[in-house]
Backbone as a ProteinNet text record, in pm:
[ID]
protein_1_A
[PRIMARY]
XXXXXXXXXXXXXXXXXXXXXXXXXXXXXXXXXXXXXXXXXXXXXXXXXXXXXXXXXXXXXXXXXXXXXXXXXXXXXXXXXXXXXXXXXXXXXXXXXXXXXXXXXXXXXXXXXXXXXXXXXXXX
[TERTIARY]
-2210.8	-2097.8	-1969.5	-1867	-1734.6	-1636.3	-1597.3	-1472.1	-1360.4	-1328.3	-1208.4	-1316.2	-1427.7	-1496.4	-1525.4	-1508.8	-1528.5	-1388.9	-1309	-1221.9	-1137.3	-1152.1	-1129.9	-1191.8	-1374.2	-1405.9	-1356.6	-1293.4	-1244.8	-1122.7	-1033	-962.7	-919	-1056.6	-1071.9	-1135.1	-1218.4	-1238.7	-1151.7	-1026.7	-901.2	-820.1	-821.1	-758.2	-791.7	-894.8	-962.2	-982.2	-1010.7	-1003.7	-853.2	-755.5	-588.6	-583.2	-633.1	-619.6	-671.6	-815.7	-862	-777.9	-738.5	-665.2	-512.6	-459.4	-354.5	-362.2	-512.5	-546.7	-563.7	-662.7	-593.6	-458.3	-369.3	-266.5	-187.5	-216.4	-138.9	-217.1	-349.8	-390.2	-316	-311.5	-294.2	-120.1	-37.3	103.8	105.1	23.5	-24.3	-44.8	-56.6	-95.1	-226	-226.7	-356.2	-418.1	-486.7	-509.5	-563.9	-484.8	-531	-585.4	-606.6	-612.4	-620.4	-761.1	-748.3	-726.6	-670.1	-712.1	-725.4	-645.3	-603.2	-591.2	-682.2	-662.2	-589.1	-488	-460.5	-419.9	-440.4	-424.7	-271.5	-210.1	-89.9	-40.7	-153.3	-114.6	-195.6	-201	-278.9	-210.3	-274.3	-181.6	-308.7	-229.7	-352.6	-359.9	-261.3	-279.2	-182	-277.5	-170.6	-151	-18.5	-61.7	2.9	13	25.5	39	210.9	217.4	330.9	324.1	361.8	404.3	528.1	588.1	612.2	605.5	582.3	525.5	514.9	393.7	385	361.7	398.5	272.9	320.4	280.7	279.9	188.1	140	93.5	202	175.6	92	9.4	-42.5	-26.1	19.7	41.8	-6.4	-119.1	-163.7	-143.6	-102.2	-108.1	-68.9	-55.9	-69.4	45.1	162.5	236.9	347.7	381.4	478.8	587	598.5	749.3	657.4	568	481.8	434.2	367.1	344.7	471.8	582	742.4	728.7	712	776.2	714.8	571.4	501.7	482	526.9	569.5	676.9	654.5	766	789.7	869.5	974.1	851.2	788.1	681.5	535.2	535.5	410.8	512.1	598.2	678.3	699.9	711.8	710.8	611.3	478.1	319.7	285.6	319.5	329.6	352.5	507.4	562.4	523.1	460.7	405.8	223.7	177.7	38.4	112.1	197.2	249.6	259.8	333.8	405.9	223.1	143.9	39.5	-62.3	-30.9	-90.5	-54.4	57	112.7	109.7	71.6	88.1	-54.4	-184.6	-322.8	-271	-242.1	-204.6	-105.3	-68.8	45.4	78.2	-18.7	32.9	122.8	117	180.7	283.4	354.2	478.3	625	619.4	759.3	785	671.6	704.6	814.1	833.6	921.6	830.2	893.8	793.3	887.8	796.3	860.1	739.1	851.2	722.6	745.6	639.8	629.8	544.8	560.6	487.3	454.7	302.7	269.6	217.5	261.5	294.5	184.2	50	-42.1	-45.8	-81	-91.6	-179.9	-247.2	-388.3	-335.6	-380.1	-378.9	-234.2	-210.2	-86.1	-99.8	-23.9	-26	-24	9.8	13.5	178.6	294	437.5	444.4	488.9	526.5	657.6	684.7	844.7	878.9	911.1	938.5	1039.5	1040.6	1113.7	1144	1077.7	1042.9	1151.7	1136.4	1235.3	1235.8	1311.3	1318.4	1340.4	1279.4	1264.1	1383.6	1389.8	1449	1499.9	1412.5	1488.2	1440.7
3020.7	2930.1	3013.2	2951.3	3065.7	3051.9	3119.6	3163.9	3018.5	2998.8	2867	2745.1	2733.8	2607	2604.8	2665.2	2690.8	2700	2746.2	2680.1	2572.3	2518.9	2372.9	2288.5	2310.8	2223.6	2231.1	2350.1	2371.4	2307.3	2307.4	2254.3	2070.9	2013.3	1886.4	1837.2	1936.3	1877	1927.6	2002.9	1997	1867.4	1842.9	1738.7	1558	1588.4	1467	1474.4	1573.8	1585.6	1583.9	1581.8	1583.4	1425.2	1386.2	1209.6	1140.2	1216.9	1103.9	1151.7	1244.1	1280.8	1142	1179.8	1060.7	957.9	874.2	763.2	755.4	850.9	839.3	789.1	852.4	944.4	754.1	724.8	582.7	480	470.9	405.5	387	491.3	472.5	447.6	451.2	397.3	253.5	180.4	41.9	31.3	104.9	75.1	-9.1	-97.3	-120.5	-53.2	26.5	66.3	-39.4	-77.2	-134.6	-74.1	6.6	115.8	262.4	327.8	447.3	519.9	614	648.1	536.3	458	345.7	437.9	367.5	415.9	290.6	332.3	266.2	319.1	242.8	321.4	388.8	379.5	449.4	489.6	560.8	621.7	640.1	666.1	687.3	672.2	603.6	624.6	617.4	752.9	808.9	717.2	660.7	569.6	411.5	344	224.4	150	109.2	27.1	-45.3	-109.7	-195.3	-238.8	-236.7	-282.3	-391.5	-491.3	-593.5	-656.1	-650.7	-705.8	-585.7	-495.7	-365.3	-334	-275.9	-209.4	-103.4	24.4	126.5	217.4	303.5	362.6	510.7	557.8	709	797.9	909	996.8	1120.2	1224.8	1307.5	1459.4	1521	1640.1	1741.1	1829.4	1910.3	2091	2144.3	2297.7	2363.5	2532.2	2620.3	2614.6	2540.2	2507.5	2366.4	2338.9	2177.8	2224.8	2390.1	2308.2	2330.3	2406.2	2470.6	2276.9	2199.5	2085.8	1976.8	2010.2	1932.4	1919.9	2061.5	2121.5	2106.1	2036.3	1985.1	1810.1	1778.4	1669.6	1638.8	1609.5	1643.2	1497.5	1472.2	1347.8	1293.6	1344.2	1266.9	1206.4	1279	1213	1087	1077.7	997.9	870.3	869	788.4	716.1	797	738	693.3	707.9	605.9	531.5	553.5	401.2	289.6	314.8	247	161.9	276	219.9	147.3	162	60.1	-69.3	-95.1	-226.3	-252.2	-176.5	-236.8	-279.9	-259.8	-265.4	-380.1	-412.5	-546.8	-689	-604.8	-737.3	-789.7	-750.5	-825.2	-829.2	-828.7	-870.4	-939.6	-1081.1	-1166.5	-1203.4	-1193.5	-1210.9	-1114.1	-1004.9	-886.8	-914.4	-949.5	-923.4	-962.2	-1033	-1103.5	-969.8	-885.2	-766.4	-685.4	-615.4	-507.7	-430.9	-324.5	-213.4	-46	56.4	179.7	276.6	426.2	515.4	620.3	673.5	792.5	881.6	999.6	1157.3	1161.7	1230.9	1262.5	1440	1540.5	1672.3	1708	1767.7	1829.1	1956.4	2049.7	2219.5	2200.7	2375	2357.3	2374	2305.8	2348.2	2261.1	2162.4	2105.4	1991.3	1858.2	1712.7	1708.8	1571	1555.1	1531.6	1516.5	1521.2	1399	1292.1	1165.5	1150.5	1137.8	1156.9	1001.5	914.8	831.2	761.3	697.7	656.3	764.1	852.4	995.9	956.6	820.8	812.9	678.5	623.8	486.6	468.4	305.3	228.2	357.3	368.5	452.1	565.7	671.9	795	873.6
1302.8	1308.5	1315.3	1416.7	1392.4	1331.6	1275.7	1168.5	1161.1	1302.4	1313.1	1297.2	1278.3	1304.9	1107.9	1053.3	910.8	871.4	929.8	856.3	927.1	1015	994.5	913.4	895.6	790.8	636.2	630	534.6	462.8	586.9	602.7	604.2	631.1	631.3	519.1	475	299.6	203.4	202.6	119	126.9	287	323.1	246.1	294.7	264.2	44.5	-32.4	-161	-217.8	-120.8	-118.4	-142.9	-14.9	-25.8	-159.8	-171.5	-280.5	-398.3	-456.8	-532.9	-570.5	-452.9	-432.3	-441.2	-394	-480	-601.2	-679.9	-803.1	-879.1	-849.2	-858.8	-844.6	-764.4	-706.5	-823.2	-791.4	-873.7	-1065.2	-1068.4	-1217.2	-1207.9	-1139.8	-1088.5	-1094.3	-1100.5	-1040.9	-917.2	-861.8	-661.5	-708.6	-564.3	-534.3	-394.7	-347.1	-231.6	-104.8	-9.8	54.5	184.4	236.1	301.6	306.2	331	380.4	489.8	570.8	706.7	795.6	778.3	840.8	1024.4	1095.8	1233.9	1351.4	1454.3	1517.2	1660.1	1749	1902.8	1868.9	1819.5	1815.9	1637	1630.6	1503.3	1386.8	1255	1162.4	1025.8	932.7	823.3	725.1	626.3	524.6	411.3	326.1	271.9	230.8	235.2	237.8	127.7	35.1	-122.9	-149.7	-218.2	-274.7	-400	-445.5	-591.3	-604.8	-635.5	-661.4	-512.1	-492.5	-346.9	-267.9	-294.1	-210.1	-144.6	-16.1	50.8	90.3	37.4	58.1	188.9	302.3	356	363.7	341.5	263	320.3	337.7	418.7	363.8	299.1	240.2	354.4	228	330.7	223.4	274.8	185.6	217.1	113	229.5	88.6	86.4	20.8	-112	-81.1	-144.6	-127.8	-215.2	-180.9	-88.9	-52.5	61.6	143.7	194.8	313.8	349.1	257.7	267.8	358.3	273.3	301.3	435.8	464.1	603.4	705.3	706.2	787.3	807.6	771.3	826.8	959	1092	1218.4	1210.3	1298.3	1349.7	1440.5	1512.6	1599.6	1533.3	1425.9	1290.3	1264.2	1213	1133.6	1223.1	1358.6	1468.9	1477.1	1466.9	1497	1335.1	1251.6	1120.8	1136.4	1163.9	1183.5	1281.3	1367.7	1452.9	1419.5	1351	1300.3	1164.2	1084.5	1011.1	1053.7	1195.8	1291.4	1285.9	1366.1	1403.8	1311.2	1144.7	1008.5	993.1	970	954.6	1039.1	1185.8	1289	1223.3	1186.3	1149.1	1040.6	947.5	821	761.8	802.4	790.6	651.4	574.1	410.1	406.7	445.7	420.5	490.1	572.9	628.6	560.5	490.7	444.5	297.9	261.5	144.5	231.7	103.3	103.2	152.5	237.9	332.1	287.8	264.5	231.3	328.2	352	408.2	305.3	225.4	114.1	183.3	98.2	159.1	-9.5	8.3	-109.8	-82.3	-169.7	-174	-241.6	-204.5	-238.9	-207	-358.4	-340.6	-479.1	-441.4	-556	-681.2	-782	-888.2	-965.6	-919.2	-911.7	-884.1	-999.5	-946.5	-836.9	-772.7	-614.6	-692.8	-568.8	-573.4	-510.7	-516.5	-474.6	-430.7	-310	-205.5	-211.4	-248.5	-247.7	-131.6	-27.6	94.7	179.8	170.7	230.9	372.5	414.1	582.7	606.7	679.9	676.2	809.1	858.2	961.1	1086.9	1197.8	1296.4	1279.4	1153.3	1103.3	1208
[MASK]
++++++++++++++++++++++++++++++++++++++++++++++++++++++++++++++++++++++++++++++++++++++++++++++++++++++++++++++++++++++++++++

């Protein structure tokens, strides 16, 4: 097996142990998770929740340290959120009349997850 094919898997089970982490992490916040890896022809969103009239959309960014994490987040991820958000909500009409937020959650080892709270808003 080669070197980049090992560590991408490597890479995808940090990723993916980043996320469940953050559910936790939400959970005990009062989230309710309504969504994981939410997939959509135009976009992806890692987690989606839900606490009271809120609906928060959850970005997880995992890497060697919280700014190395920060700093990977681009303007064209943030676009294709927002868009699998629009397309989250168009099947889900209970949901539309909430309050809507987009958060980044800051994963590095050995370290809570960091919760960005309105990380960017509707046309940032």
């Amino acid at each position: 097996m080669s070197k980049e094919r090992d560590d991408r898997r490597r890479r995808g089970r940090f990723g993916r142990l980043a996320e469940s982490l953050c559910v936790w992490h939400l959970r005990a916040r009062g989230f309710r998770v309504l969504a994981r890896r939410y997939r959509a022809p135009v976009g992806e969103i890692d987690i989606i929740g839900r606490r009271g009239r809120l609906v928060a959309f959850i970005e997880v960014k995992a890497r060697r340290n919280f700014d190395r994490a920060a700093e990977s987040l681009s303007a064209h991820q943030r676009r294709r959120i927002t868009r699998a958000a629009a397309a989250f909500l168009q099947n889900s009409l209970q949901l539309q009349g909430l309050d809507q937020r987009f958060d980044v959650m800051l994963v590095a080892p050995w370290r809570p997850p960091h919760h960005v709270i309105n990380a960017w808003r509707l046309g940032d």
